[in-house]
N, C-alpha and C positions, 0 to 999 in steps of 0.2 A: 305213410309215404308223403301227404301232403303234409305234414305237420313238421317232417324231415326238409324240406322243399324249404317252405318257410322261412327256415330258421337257418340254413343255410345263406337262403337268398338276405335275409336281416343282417347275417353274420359279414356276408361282404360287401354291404352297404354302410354297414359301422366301422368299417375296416378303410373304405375308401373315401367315405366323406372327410376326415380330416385330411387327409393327400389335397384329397379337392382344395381344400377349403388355403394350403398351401403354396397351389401351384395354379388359382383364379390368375386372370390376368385383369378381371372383368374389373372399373372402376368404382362398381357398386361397395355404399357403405352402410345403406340400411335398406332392408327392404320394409319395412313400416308394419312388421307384425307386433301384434300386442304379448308385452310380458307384464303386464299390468292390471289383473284380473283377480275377479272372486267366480265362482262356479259352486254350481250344486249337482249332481250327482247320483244316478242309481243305477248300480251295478249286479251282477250276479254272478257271483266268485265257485266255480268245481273245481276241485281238488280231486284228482284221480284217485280212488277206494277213500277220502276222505269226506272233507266237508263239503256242503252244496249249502251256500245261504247267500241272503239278500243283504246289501250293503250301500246304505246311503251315507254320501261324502259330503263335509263342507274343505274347498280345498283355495288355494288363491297361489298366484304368481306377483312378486313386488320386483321389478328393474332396480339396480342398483347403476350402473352405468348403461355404454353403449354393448356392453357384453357378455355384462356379468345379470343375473337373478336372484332371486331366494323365490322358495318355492314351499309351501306345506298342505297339512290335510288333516281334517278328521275323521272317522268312519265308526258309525255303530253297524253290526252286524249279527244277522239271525236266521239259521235255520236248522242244519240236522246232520249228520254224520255220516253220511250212504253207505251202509254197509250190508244192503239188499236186502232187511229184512223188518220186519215188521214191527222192532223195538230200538229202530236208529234211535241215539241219543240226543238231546236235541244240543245245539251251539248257539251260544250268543259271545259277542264281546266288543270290545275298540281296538284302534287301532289310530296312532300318530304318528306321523312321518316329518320332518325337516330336512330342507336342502340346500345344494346349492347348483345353479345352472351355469351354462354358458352360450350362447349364439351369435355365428360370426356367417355374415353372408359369403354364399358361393357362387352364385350367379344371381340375376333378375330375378326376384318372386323366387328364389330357393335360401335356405340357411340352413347349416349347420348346427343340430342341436344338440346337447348333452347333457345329463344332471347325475348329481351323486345325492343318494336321499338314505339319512339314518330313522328307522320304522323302529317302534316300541309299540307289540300286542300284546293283551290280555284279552284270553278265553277263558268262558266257561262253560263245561260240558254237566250231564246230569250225575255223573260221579266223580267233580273233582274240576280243578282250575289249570292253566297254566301262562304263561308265559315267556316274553321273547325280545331281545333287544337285537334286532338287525337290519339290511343296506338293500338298498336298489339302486344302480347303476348303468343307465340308457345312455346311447348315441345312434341319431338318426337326424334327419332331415325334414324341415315343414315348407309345405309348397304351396304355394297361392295359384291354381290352373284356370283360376276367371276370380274377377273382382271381390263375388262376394261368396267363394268355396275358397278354404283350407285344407289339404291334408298333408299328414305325417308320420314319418313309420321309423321303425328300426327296431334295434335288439335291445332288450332287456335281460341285465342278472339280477336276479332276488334269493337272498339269502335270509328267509323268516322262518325260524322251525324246521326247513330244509329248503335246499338251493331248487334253484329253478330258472334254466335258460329257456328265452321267450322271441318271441317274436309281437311287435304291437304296430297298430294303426290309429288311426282318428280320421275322421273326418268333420266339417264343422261348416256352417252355413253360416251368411252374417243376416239378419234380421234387420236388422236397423244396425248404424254407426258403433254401438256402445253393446246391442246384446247379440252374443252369438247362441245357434242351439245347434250340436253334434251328436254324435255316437261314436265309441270306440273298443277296443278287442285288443287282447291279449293270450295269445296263443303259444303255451308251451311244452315242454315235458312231460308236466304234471299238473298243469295251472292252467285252466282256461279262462277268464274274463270277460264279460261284456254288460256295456250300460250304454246311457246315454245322459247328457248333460245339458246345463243352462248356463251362460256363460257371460259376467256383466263386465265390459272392459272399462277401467276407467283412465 
C-alpha cells in the first residue's frame, strides 16, 4: 500500500510540474542549482525474487546551456541472486548509462527536472552471462528548503531486462561551496534502491 501511495503521488507530480512550469508567472530565470558535477556513489540495488548487490557509481552532470545537461555513469556491481536458499548464485557486472536532461525553473528555489538516459548492462551469474541495451526516463522537481539542503523527487520508468515504474528522492547537504554529500531511494514495483553519495560541483 505504501509503495502504491508513492508512486501515485510521483505519478502526479511528473504530470503536473510541466503545467507548472507553463503557467509560472513567477520572473525567475535561474535558481542557481548546480548541473555541473562529478559524484561517487554506493548504492544497494533489490530486485524483488531477483538480485541483491552492492553497486558503486562514478557518475557526473555537464550544462550545456541555460537548460539543457548531459548526464552519465558508470557502476560495477556485486552480490547474489535471492532465491532463499542456500546456493544463491552469485552476480557481478557494469552497467553504463548516457543522457540527456532538461531544467526550467518554476518558482524561487523550485525547478523542473527531466532526463532521458540510454543504459548498456552486462552480468554475470555463476552459470552463464547476460545482457541489455535499455532507458530511464525521470521528471520531477529539485528544491532548495534552506541554503545549504537540496531535495528532489519524482517518477521514474526503467526499461533494463524488465520495465519498472518508480518512485525517487534525494536529498543532499552542501558542505562547503563545491562539495555536497546526500542520500537517495528509489522505490518501485520491483526495484528498490538506496545509497548515498559524494558530490564535487565544479
Amino acid at each position: 500500500m505504501f509503495k502504491k501511495t508513492l508512486l501515485v503521488s510521483g505519478i502526479a507530480l511528473a504530470i503536473s510540474a510541466p503545467a507548472m512550469a507553463e503557467q509560472r508567472t513567477s520572473a525567475v530565470r535561474d535558481n542557481g542549482f548546480s548541473y555541473d558535477y562529478g559524484q561517487l556513489a554506493y548504492d544497494n540495488w533489490d530486485f524483488d525474487n531477483g538480485w541483491d548487490v552492492d553497486a558503486l557509481t562514478a557518475e557526473g552532470a555537464f550544462a550545456l546551456d541555460e537548460h539543457l545537461f548531459m548526464r552519465g555513469g558508470l557502476s560495477f556491481y556485486d552480490g547474489d541472486w535471492d532465491r532463499g536458499n542456500f546456493n544463491d548464485p552469485d552476480v557481478d557486472g557494469h552497467r553504463i548509462y548516457v543522457g540527456l536532461g532538461f531544467h526550467s525553473p518554476l518558482q524561487q528555489n523550485l525547478d523542473f527536472v527531466g532526463s532521458a538516459d540510454l543504459i548498456w548492462d552486462e552480468v554475470d551469474y555463476d552459470f552463464g552471462d547476460d545482457d541489455d541495451l535499455g532507458f530511464e526516463l525521470r521528471g520531477g522537481v529539485r528544491f532548495a528548503p534552506a541554503e545549504k539542503v537540496e531535495l528532489s523527487g519524482g517518477l521514474s520508468y526503467m526499461d533494463v531486462y524488465d520495465d519498472d515504474l518508480a518512485v525517487y528522492g534525494e536529498g543532499l547537504y552542501k558542505v562547503t561551496p563545491a562539495v555536497d554529500l546526500g542520500a537517495r531511494a528509489k522505490l518501485g514495483g520491483d526495484i528498490d534502491t538506496f545509497g548515498v553519495f559524494g558530490r564535487y560541483n565544479f
